[in-house]
Backbone as JSON, one array per atom type, in Angstrom:
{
  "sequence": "XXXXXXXXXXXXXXXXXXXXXXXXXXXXXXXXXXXXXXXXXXXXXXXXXXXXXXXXXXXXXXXXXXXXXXXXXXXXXXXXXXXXXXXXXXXXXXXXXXXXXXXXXXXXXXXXXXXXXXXXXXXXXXXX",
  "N": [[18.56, -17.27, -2.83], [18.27, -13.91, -2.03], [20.57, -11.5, -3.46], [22.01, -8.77, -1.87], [23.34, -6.26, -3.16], [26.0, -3.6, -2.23], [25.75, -0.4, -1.58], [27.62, 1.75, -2.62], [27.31, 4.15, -3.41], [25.02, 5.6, -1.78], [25.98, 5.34, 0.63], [28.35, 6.7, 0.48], [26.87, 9.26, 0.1], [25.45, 9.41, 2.5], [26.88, 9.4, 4.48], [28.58, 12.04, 4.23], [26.45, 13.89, 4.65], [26.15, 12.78, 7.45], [28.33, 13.56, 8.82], [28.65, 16.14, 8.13], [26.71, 16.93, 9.65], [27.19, 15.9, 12.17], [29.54, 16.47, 12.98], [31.64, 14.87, 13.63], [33.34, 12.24, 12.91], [33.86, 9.48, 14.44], [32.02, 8.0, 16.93], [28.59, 8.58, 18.62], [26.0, 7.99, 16.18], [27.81, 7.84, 14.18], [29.77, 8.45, 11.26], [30.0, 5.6, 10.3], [27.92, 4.58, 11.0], [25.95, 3.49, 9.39], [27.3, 1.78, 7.4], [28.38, -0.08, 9.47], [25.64, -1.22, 10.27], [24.57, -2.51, 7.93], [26.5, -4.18, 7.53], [26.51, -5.99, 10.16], [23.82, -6.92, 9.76], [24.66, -8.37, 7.3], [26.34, -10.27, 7.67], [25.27, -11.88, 9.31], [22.99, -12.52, 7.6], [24.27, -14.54, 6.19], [25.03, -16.38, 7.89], [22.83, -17.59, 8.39], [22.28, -18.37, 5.91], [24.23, -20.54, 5.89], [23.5, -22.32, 7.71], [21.04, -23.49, 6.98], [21.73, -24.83, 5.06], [23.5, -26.63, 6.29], [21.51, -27.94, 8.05], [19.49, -30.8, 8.48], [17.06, -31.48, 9.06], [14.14, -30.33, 7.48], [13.88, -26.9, 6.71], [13.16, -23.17, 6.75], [13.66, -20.02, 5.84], [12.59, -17.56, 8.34], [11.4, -14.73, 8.0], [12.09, -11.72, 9.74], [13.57, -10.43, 12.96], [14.04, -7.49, 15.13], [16.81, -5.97, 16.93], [18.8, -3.95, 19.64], [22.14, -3.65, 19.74], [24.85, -2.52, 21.69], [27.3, -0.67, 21.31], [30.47, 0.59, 21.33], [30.32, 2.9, 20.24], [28.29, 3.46, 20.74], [24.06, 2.62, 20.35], [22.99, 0.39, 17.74], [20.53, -0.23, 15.69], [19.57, -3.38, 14.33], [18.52, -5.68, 11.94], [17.64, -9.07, 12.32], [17.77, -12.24, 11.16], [15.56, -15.09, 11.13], [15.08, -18.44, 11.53], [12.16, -20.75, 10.35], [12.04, -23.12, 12.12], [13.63, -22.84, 14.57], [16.05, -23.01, 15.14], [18.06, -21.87, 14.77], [21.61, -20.38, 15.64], [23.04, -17.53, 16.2], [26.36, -16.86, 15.61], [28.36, -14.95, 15.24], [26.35, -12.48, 16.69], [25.55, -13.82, 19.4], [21.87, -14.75, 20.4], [19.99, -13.19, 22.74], [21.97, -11.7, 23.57], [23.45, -8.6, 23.85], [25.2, -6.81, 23.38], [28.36, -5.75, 21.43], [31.28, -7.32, 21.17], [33.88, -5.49, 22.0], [36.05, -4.12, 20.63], [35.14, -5.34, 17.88], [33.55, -3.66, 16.14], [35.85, -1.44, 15.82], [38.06, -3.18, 13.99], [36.41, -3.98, 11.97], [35.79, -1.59, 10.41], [38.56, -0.44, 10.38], [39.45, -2.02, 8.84], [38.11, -1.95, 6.29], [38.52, 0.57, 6.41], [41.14, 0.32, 5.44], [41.32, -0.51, 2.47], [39.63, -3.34, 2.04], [37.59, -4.89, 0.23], [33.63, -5.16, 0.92], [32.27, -7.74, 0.99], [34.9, -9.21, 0.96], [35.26, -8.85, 3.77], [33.4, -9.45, 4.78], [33.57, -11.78, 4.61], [36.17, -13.16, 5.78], [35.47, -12.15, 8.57], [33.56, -14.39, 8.86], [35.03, -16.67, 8.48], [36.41, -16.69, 11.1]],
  "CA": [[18.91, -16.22, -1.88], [18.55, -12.58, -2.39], [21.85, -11.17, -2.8], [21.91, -7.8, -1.93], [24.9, -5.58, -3.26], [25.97, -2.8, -1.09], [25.5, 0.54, -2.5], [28.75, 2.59, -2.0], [27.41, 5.91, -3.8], [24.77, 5.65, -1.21], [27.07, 5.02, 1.64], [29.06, 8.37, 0.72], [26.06, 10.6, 0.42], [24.34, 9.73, 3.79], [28.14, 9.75, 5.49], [28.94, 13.16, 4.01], [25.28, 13.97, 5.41], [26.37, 12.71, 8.72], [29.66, 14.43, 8.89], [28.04, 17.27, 8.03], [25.53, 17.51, 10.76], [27.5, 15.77, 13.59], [31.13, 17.18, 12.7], [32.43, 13.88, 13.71], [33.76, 10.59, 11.96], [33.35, 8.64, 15.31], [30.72, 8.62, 18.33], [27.38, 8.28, 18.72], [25.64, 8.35, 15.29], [28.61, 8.25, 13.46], [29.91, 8.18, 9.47], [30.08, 4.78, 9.93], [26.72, 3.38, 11.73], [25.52, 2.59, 8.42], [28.52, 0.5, 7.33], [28.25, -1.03, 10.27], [24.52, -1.88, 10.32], [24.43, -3.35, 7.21], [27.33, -5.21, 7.62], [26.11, -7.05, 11.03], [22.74, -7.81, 9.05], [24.55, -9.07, 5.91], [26.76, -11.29, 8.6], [23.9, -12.88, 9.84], [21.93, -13.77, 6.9], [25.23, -15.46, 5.76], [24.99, -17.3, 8.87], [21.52, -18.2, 9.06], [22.24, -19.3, 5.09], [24.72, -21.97, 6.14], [22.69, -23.18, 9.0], [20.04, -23.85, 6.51], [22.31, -25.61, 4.0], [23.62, -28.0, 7.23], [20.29, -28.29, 9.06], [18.95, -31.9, 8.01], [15.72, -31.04, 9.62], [13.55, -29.37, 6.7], [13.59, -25.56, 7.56], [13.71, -21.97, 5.82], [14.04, -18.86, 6.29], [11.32, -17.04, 8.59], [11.03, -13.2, 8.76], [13.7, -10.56, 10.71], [12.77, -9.37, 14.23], [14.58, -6.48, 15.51], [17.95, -6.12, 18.07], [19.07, -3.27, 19.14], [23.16, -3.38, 19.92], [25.33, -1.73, 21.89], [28.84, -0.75, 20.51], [31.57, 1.73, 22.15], [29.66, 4.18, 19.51], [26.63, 3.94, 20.81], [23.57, 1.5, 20.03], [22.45, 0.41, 16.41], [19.66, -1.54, 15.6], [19.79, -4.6, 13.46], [17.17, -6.65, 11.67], [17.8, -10.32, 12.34], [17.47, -13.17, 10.65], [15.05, -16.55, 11.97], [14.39, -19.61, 10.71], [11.27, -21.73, 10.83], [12.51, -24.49, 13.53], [13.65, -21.84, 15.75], [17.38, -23.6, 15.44], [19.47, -20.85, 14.05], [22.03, -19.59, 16.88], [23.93, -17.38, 15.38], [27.89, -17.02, 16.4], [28.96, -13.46, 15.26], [26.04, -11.89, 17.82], [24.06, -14.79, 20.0], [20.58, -14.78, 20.92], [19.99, -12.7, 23.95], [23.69, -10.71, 23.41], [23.12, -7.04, 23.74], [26.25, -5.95, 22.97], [29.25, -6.64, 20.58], [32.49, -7.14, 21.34], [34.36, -4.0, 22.25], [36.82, -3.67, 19.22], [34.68, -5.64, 16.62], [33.63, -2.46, 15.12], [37.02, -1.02, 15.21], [38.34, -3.87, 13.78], [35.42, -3.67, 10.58], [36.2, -0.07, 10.08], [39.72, -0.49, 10.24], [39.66, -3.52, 7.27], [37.56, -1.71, 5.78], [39.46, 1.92, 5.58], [42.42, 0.19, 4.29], [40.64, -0.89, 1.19], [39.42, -4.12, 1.84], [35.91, -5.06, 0.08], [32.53, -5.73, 1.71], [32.56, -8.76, 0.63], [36.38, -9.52, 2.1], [35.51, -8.38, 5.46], [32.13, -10.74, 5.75], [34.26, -13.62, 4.24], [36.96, -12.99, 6.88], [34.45, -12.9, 9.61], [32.77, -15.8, 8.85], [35.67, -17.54, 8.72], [36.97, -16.34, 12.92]],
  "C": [[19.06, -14.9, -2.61], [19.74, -11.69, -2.09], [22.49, -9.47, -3.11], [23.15, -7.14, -2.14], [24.96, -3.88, -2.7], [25.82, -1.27, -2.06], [26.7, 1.85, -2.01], [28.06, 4.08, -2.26], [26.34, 6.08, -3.06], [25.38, 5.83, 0.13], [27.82, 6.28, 1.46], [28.39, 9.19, 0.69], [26.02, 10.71, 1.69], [25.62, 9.88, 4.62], [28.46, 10.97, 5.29], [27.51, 13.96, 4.6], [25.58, 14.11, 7.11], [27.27, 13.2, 9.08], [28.84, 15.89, 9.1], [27.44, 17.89, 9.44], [25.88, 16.62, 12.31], [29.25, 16.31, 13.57], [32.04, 16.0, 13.01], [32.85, 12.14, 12.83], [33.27, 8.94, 12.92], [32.66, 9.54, 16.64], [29.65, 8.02, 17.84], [26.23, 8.83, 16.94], [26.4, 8.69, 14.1], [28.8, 8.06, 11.84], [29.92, 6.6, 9.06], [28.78, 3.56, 10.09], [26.42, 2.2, 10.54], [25.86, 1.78, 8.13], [28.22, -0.2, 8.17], [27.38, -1.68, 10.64], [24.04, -2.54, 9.86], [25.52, -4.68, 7.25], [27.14, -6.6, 8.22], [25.07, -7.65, 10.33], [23.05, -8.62, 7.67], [25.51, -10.66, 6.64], [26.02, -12.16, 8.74], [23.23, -13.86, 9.54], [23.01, -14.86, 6.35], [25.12, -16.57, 7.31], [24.16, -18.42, 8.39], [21.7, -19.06, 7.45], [23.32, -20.58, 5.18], [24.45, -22.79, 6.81], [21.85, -23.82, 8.24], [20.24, -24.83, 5.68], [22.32, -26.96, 4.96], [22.62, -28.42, 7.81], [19.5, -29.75, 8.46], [17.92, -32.39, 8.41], [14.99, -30.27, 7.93], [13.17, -27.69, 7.17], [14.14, -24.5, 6.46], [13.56, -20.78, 6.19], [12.16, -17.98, 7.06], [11.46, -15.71, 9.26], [12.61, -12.92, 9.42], [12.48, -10.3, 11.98], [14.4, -8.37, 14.67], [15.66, -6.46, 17.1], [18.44, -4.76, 18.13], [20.68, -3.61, 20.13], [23.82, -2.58, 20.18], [27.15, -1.94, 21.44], [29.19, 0.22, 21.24], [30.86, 2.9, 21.69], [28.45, 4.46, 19.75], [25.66, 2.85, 20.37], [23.14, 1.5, 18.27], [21.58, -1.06, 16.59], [19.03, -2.2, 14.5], [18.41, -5.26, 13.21], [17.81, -8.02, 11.6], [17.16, -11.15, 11.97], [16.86, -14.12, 11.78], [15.31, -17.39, 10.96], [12.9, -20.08, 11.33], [11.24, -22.59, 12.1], [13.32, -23.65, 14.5], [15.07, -22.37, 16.32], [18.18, -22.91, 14.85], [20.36, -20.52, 15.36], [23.05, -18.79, 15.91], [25.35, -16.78, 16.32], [28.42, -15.72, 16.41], [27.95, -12.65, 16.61], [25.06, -13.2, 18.16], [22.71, -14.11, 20.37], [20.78, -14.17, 22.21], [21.31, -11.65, 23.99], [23.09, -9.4, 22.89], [23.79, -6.29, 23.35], [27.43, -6.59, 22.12], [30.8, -6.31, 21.17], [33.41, -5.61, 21.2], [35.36, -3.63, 21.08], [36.76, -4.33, 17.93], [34.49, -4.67, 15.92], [34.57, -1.64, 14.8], [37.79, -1.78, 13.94], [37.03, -4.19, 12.25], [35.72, -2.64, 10.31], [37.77, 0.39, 9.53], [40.43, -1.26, 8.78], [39.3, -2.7, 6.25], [38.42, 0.14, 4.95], [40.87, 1.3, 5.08], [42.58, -0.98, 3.29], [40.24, -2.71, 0.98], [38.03, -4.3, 1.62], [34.96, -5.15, 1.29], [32.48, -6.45, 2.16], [34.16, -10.07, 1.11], [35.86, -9.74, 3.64], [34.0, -9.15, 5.94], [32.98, -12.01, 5.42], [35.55, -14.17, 5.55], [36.56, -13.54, 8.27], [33.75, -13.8, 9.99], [33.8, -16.8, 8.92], [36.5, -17.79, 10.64], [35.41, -17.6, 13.32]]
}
């Protein structure tokens, strides 16, 4: 598994970027989309990699197709994980689910501004 590490000094340019040019912290397009886009897609593949571990079917990982999610902030859109055998469901956002829970992204943002890792706050989630 490719295990992608998050890139904070990225993450403060393009937010000081977005600040910049929307004057706001929250809303539509906000300082945090990013955070929050990568987050749901790093959710996911953690999913789809424990599905793959339990699945006693032979099956592996096949391709991302595209979701786009609506949040209180507005929509963001996610690359999602498949598998092969077309048996992944995943639990943080299901199949067909357009939208996320109304104070999940508060509730990531919130963990998250009072200094809890990346890494914390998918281990957390995966465990709800």
């Amino acid at each position: 598994m490719e295990n992608k590490k998050f890139d904070y000094e990225a993450f403060k340019k393009e937010a000081a970027e977005r600040l910049k040019k929307s004057g706001s912290m929250l809303g539509k397009d906000d300082v945090f989309t990013p955070l929050f886009k990568e987050f749901l897609e790093e959710a996911l593949e953690g999913e789809l990699d424990a599905h793959l571990e339990e699945d006693p079917e032979p099956n592996r990982k096949n391709g991302k197709g595209k979701k786009r999610v609506k949040t209180p902030n507005g929509e963001v859109q996610i690359d999602t994980p498949r598998d092969r055998n077309g048996t992944f469901e995943p639990e943080l956002l299901p199949k067909r689910q357009k939208s996320l829970g109304v104070d999940m992204d508060r509730q990531i943002i919130a963990t998250y501004v009072r200094g809890a890792s990346y890494d914390d706050i998918r281990d957390h989630l995966m465990d709800l």
